[in-house]
N, C-alpha and C positions, 0 to 999 in steps of 0.2 A: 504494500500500500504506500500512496504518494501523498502526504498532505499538504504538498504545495507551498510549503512554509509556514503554515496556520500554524501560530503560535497555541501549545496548552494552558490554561489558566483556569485555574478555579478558588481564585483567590475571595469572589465573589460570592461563595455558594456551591453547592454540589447537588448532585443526585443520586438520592438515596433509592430501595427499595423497600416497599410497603409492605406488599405480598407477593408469595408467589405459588405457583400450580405447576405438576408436573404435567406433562402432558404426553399420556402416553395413548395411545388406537389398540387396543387390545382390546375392543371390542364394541358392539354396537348397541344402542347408542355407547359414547363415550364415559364414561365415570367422572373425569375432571371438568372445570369449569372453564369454560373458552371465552372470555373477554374479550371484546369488539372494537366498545367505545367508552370515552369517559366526558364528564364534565364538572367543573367547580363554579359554586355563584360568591366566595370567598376560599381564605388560604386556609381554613379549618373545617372545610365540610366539601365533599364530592362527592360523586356516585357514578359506580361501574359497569355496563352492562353487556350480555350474551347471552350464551347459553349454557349447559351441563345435564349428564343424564336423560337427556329427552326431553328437554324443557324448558325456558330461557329465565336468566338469572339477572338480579338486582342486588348489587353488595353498593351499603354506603361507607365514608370513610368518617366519621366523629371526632376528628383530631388526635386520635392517637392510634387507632386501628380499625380494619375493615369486618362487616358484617353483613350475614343476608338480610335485606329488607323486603318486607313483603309489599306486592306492587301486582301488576296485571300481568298473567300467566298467559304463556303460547306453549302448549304440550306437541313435541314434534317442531317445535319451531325455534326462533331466536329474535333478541333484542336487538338489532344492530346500530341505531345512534341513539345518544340521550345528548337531549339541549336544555340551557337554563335561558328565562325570559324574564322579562319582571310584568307583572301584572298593571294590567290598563282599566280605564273605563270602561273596552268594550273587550277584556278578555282576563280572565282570573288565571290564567295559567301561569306556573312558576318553574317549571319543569316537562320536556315533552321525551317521550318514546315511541321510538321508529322501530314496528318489527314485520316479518314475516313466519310464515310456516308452510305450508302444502298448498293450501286451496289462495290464499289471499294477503296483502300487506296489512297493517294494523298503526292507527296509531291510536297514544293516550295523551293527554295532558292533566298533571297534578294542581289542582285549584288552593291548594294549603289541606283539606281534609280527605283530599278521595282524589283517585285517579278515575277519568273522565274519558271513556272513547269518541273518538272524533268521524267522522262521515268523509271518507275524500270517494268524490264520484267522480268517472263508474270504478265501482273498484278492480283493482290492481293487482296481481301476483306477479312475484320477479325477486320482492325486494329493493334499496334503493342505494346512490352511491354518494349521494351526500345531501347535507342539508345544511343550508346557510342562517344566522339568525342578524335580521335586517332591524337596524336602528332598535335594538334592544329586546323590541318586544315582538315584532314580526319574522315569518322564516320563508326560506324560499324552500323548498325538495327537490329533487332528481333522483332517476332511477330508470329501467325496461320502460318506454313507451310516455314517461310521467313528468311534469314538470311544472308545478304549481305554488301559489304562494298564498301563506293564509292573515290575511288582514284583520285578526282581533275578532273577527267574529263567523268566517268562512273561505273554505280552498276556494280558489281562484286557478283558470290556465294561465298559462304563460306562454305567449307563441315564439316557436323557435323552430330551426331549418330540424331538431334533433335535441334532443334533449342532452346537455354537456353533462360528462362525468364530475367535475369539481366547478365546485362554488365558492367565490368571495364575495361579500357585500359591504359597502361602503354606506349605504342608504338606501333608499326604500328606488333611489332612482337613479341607483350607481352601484353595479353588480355587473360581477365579474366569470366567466363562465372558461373553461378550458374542456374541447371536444378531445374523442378520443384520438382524432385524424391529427392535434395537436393544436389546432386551429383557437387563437383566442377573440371571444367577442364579447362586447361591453351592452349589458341594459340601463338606458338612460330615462325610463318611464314611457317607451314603446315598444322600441324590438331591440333586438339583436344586433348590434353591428360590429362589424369583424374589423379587429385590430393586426394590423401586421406584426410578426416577432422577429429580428432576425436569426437567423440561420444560426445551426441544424433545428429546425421547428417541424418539419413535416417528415413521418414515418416512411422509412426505408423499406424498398420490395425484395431490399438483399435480407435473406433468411437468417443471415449467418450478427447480423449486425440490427439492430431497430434504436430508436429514440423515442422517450415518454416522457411527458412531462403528467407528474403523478400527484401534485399539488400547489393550492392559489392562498395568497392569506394577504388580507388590506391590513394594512395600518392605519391608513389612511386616506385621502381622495388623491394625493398626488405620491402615496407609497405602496405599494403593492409587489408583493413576489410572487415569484413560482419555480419552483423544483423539479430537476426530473434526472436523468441521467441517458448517454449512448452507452447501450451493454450487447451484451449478447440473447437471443432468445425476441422471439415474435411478442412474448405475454412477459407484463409485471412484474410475474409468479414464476416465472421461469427457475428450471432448479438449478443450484449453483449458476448465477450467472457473472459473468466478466464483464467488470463497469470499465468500459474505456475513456470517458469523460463526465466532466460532471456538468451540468445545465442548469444556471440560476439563472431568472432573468427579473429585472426590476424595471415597473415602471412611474414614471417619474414627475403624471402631471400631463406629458406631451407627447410620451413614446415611450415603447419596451425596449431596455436595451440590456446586453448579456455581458454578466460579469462573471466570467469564469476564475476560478481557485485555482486551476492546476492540479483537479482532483485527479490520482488515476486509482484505480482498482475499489472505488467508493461511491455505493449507490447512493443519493438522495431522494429520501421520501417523502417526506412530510415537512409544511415549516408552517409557524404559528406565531403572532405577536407576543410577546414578552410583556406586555404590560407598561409599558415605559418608553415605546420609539424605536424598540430594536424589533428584530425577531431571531427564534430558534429555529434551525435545522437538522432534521434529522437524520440521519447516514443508517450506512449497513454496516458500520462497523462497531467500536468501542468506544464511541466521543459523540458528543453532539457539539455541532457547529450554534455560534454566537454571534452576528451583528446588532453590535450597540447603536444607538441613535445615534452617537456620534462619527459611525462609521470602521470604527476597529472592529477584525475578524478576529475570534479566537475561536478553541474549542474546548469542550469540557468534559473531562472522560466520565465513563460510565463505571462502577465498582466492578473490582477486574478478576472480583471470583465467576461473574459471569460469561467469561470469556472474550471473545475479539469480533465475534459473528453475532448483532444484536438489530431483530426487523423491528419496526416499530408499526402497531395496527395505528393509532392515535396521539395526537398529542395536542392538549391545550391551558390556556391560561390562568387561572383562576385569578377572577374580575377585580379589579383592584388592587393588585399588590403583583411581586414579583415573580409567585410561586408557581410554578410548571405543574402539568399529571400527564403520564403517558403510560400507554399501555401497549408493553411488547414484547415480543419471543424469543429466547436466548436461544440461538443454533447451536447445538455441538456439535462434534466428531460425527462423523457416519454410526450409524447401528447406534447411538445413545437416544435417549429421550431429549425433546427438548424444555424447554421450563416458560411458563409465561409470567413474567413480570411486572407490577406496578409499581412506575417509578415516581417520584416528588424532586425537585428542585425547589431548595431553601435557600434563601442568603445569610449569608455568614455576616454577624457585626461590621459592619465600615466597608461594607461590598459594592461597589460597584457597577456591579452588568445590570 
């Protein structure tokens, strides 16, 4: 692996682990719990969600450890996102869950005493591949066929060439869309209009080689990234694959332009606001990557009992403060189990990032 010169630093704060799950396929359904998505509406309370056993799971974090909480059941199925909103005039919701199972998608929203299912017409099976939450209280979805936004009181369509794989949203009428073809385009409170990236932005027909760009995150209306990396393997999921470069691209107000690290053998997956003007990046490796509002790169290693090979399903903020939650898979060796992880970013007294 190449890091390009990225300095290590974790002078700031580190990242711990909360929980963890072996996770071993020894049989059907599985026994262990499989963790999807996470979210924090402060630095002392989250909640995690998937599935386990045949059935999808709700663990909260209380400030000092994780537990199951009981929430709305898919037998056969799974949670795949949870969002936090703050409640409005025309919407009690505090908390939402995106799931599927066999026959159909599902969602709920938690009003403070009961979780509440919600209507999206006509309904859906597929499941979904993300969900945006717009000025607070409003979210956009994506997913198979789907692409809707719900305004406080009912899903709404959203017209598009295609429904995009990832979502960023800056405002209710500045949202950010990344197709799978790689293609980016901006909603301004009509449609869709396509923003140019430059180059390598568009999927390769060589088998042996492709380019993904696998995540968008706003800062802000004139800050915005996205992530992705050139490896090897047609799909995301590709097994062991060879990242040949790495793909950040930032846009800046007026245009996307790429600023590459000089990553070699280091995929990027996910990146998310830090809370503060920067944002986090996440690798395939041992470290997550750090840009500060003021522009310095560093990176932050991962606890190195986990090894060198660490995917990340999620990662975000928790509103208000500096504190990170991710949830991710520590690779071993061939023939070993691998272990899923919840990790925390704290700052340390007189930190920095």
């Amino acid at each position: 692996m190449d890091w390009g010169g990225v300095p290590v630093d974790d002078s700031a704060g580190s990242w711990q682990v909360t929980y963890t799950q072996r996770i071993v396929y020894d049989r059907i359904p599985a026994r262990h719990v499989e963790l999807r998505d996470i979210a924090s509406a402060s630095s002392r309370e989250a909640w995690a969600v998937g599935d386990g056993a045949g059935s999808s799971v709700q663990l909260r974090w209380d400030g000092s450890r994780w537990s199951p909480e009981s929430g709305p059941t898919l037998a056969h199925g799974t949670h795949e996102f949870i969002r936090t909103t703050r409640p409005t005039g025309r919407s009690a919701c505090r908390r939402w869950i995106f799931g599927s199972d066999r026959d159909t998608n599902h969602v709920w929203c938690w009003t403070g005493d009961r979780w509440s299912p919600q209507v999206m017409r006509p309904a859906r099976r597929g499941g979904f591949w993300d969900v945006a939450v717009v000025d607070g209280h409003r979210l956009v979805v994506t997913g198979p066929g789907l692409l809707k936004a719900w305004d406080g009181r009912r899903w709404r369509d959203m017209a598009a060439p295609s429904p995009p794989h990832r979502l960023a949203a800056v405002s209710a009428t500045d949202i950010w869309g990344v197709w799978t073809d790689n293609t980016f385009r901006r909603w301004q409170g009509e449609r869709w209009v396509h923003t140019p990236v430059p180059g390598p932005a568009q999927s390769t027909t060589d088998k042996a080689v492709s380019t993904w760009i696998d995540d968008i995150a706003a800062v802000s209306k004139n800050d915005v990234w996205a992530v992705g990396s050139v490896r090897t393997g047609r799909h995301p999921r590709v097994k062991d694959p060879t990242y040949r470069a790495d793909l950040i691209f930032h846009w800046d107000g007026h245009r996307w332009q790429r600023r590459s690290l000089g990553l070699k053998g280091i995929g990027l997956t996910h990146v998310a606001p830090d809370g503060h003007g920067g944002v986090w990046i996440a690798t395939t490796a041992a470290y997550v990557l750090h840009r500060s509002s003021n522009g310095t790169w560093t990176r932050a290693p991962l606890p190195e009992k986990w090894g060198t090979s660490i995917l990340f399903r999620s990662m975000v903020n928790a509103e208000h403060s500096f504190a990170m939650w991710a949830v991710a898979e520590a690779l071993p060796g061939r023939g070993s189990p691998s272990t899923l992880l919840v990790l925390r970013y704290g700052r340390t007294a007189g930190g920095t990032h």
